[in-house]
C-alpha positions in Angstrom: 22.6 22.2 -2.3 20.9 19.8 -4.9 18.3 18.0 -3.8 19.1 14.3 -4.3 17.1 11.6 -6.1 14.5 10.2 -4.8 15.6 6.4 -4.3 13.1 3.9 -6.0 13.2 0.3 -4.5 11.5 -2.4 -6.1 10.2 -6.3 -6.0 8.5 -6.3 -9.5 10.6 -7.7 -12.3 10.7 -7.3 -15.5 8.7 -8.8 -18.3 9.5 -10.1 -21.6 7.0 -7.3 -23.4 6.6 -9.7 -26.9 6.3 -12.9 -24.9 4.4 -11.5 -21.8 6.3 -14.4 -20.0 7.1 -13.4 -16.4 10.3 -15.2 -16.1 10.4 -14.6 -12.2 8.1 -13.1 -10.1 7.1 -13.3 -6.0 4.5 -11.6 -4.3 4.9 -10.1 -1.3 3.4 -10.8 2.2 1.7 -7.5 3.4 3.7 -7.6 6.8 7.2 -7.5 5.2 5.8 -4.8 3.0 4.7 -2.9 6.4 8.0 -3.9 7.9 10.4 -2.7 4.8 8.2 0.6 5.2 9.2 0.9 9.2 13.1 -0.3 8.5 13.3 2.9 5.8 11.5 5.4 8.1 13.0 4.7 11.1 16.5 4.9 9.7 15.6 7.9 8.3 14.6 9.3 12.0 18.1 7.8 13.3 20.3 9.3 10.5 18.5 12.5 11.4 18.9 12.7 14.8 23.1 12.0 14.1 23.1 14.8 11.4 20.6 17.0 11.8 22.0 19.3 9.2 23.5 17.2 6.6 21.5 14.6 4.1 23.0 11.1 5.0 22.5 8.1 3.0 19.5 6.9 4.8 18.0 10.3 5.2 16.1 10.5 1.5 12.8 10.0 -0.1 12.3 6.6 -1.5 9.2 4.7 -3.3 8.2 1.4 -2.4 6.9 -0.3 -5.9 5.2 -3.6 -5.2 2.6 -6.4 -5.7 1.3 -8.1 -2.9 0.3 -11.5 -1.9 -3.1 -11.3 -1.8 -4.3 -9.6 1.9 -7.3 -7.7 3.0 -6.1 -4.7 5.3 -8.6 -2.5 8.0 -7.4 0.6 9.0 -6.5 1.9 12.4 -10.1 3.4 13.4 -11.8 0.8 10.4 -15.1 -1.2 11.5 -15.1 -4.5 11.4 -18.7 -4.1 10.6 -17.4 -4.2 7.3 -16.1 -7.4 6.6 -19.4 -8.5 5.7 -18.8 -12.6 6.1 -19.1 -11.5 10.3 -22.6 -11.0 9.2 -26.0 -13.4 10.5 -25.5 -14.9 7.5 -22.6 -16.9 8.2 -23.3 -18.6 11.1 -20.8 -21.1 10.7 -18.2 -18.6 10.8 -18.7 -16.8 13.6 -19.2 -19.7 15.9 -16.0 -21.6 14.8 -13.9 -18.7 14.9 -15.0 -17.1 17.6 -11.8 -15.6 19.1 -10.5 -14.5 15.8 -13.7 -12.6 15.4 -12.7 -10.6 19.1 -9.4 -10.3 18.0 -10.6 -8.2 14.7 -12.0 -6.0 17.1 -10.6 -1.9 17.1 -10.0 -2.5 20.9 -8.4 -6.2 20.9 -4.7 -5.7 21.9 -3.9 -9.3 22.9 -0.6 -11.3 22.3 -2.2 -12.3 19.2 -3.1 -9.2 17.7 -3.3 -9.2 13.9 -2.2 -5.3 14.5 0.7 -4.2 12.2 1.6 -0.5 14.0 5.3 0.4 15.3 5.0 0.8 18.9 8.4 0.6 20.2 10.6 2.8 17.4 13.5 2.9 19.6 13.9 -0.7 20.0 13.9 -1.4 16.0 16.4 1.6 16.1 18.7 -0.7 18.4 18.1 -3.8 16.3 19.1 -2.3 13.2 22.6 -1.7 14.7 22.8 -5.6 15.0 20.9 -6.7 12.3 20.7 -6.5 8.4 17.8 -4.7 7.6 16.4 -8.0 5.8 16.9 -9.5 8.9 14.9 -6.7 10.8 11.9 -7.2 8.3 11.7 -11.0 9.2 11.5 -10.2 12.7 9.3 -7.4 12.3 6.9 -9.1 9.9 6.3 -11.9 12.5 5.5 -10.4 15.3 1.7 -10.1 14.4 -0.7 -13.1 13.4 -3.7 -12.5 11.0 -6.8 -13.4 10.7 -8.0 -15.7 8.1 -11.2 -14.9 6.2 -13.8 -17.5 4.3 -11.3 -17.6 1.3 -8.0 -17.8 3.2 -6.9 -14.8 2.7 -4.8 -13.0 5.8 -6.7 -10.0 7.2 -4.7 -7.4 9.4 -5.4 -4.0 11.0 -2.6 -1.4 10.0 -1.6 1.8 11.1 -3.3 4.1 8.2 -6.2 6.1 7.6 -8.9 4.5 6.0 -11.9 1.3 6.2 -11.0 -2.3 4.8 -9.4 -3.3 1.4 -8.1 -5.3 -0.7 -4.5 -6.1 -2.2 -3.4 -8.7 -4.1 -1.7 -9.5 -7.6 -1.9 -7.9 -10.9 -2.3 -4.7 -8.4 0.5 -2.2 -8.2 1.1 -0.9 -4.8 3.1 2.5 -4.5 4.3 3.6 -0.7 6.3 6.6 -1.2 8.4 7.5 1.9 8.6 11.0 1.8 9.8 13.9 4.3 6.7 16.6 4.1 8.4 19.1 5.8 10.7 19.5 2.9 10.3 21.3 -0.2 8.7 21.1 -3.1 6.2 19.0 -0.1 4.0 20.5 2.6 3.3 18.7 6.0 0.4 18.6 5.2 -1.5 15.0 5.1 -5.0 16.4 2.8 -2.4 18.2 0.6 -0.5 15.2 0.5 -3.2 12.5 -0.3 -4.8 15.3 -3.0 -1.5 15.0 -4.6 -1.5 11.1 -4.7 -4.6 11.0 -6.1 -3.6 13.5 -8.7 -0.8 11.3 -9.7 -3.5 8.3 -10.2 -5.3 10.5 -12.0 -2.7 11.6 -14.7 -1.3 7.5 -15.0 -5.0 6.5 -15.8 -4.6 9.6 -18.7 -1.7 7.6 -20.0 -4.3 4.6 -20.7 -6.9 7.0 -21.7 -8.9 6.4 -19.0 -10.6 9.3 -17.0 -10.2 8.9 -13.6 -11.6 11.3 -11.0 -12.1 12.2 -7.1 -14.7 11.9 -5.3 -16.1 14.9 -2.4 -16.2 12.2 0.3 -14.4 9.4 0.3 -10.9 9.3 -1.0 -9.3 7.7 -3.8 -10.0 7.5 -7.3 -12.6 6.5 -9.3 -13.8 5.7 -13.1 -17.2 6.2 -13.1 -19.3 5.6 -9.7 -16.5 2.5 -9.5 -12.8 2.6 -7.5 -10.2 1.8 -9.2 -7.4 3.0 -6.9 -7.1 2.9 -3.1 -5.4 5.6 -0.8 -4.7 4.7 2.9 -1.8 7.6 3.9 -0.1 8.1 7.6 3.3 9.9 8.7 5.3 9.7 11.4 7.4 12.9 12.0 5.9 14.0 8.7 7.6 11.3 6.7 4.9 9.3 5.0 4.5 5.9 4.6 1.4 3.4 3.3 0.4 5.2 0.1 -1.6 3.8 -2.7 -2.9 0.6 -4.2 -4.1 1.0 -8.1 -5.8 -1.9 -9.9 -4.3 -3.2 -13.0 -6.0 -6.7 -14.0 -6.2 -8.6 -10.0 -9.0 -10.8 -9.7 -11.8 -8.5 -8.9 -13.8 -11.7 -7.1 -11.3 -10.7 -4.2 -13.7 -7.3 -3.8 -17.2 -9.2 -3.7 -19.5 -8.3 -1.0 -20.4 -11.4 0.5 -16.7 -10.6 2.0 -16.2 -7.2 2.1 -17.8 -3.7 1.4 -14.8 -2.2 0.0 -13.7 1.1 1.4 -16.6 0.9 3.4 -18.8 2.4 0.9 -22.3 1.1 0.1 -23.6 1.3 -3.5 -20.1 1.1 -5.6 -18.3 -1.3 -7.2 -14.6 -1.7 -8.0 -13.2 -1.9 -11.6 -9.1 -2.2 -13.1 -7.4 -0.8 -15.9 -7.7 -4.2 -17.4 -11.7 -3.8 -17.3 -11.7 -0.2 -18.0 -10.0 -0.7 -21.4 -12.1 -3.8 -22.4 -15.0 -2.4 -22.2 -14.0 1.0 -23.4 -11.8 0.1 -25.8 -11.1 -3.3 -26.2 -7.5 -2.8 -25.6 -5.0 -5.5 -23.7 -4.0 -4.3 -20.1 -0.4 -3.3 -19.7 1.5 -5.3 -17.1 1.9 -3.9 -13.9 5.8 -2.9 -14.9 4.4 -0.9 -17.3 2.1 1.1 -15.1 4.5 1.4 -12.5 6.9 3.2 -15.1 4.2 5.9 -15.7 3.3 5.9 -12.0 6.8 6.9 -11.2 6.9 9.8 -13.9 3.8 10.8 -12.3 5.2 11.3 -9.4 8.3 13.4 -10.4 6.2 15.6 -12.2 3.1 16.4 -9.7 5.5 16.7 -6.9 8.0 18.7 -8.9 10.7 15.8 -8.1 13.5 14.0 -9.8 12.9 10.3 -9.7 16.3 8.0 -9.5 15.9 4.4 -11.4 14.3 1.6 -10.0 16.6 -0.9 -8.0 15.4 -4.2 -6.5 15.4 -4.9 -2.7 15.2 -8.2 -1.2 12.1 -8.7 0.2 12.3 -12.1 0.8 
């Protein structure tokens, strides 16, 4: 049987390339991102358990392409040790937020959590057999309440691998949804971040830009700076979270008076956009551009054929 097409679904719309004029364009919370990941995977579990040998319509690969509202994330075993505005430094902070301090904490599991991780799969099962699934993404994306750093911005504590960081516009965000116990995969979770990083690796050859791993810490990098995040997890070896990859976001999101990025002392964080200024002093693509090579990226380092982008409502 044919494998079928891996089903894109998208929030970024498309530019006018002569004008650069975005004619419309939304960025998306982080929890209704998280909760359109947990809608698709848990269909995908319930489809499965209906027809375990057929593929259904719910049962399939999809990518999540998107640009997020501006969010710092920790992941599940993350230290809060490095969301540096906690430090002595900032007095101020600490003392007036106090309880949002304890409730940053690994071990906080209050009413008030600013935890996004699917506890209760079966009940979500039962709501989507009553509910729309845009409907189930509102409820799901406000069931947790973040924390607000210094500059505003929402911090929460998701269920991936991986130490704090930052998303935010002008950032393409990539979760592919992916069953790794099928071929061409592996269920296998190094394999499968290896082979995320590979596809960052050959969309930064597009722009001429050599991108490359690191021994340590995941991810990839130009230079001794990160210009693409990986944060992976699976539940019954489908994948969700994925990767972040900076285009032209405002890098002053990344300083360290805030954060240490990744959790890695002595590196910086750079974009496309810098890269090819200072290289090159070329214009950065928009991040509908990029996403279009990420996706071909993706068909051809994991050997499969990628369906055309079609919006989803997010909203």
């Amino acid at each position: 049987m044919k494998r079928p097409l891996t089903r894109v679904l998208s929030s970024l719309h498309r530019h006018d390339y002569k004008a650069n004029i975005n004619r419309h364009h939304q960025y998306i919370d982080y929890c209704r991102g998280w909760a359109w990941q947990q809608v698709l995977l848990t269909q995908r579990l319930a489809a499965r358990k209906l027809q375990e040998n057929e593929t259904t319509a719910h049962d399939i690969d999809s990518i999540l392409l998107l640009e997020h509202a501006p969010v710092y994330t920790l992941g599940r075993g993350a230290s809060e040790d490095h969301l540096l505005f906690l430090n002595n430094d900032n007095d101020d902070y600490n003392k007036n937020n106090s309880h949002d301090v304890h409730r940053l904490s690994r071990k906080y599991r209050g009413a008030d959590s600013p935890r996004l991780v699917m506890n209760d799969r079966k009940s979500l099962e039962e709501m989507l057999q009553h509910q729309t699934p845009q409907d189930a993404v509102s409820t799901l994306a406000s069931l947790s309440t973040p924390v607000l750093a210094p500059n505003g911005v929402p911090i929460y504590r998701v269920d991936r691998g991986g130490e704090v960081t930052f998303h935010g516009p002008s950032q393409l965000v990539v979760y592919p949804i992916f069953d790794l116990k099928q071929e061409p995969f592996k269920a296998d979770l190094h394999w499968f971040l290896r082979q995320v990083e590979e596809v960052v690796i050959q969309t930064l050859q597009h722009y001429e830009i050599e991108g490359g791993r690191d021994e340590i810490n995941s991810g990839v990098w130009v230079g001794q700076n990160k210009i693409a995040a990986i944060g992976v997890s699976a539940t019954s070896w489908i994948s969700s979270h994925g990767f972040s990859l900076n285009v032209s976001p405002n890098l002053d999101y990344f300083d360290t008076s805030l954060i240490l990025p990744c959790g890695i002392e002595g590196r910086g964080v750079t974009s496309i956009e810098r890269e090819l200024l200072q290289q090159q002093n070329r214009v950065a693509p928009t991040v509908v551009g990029v996403a279009d090579v990420a996706l071909q990226k993706i068909g051809s380092v994991f050997g499969i054929e990628v369906g055309q982008s079609s919006p989803i409502d997010y909203y």
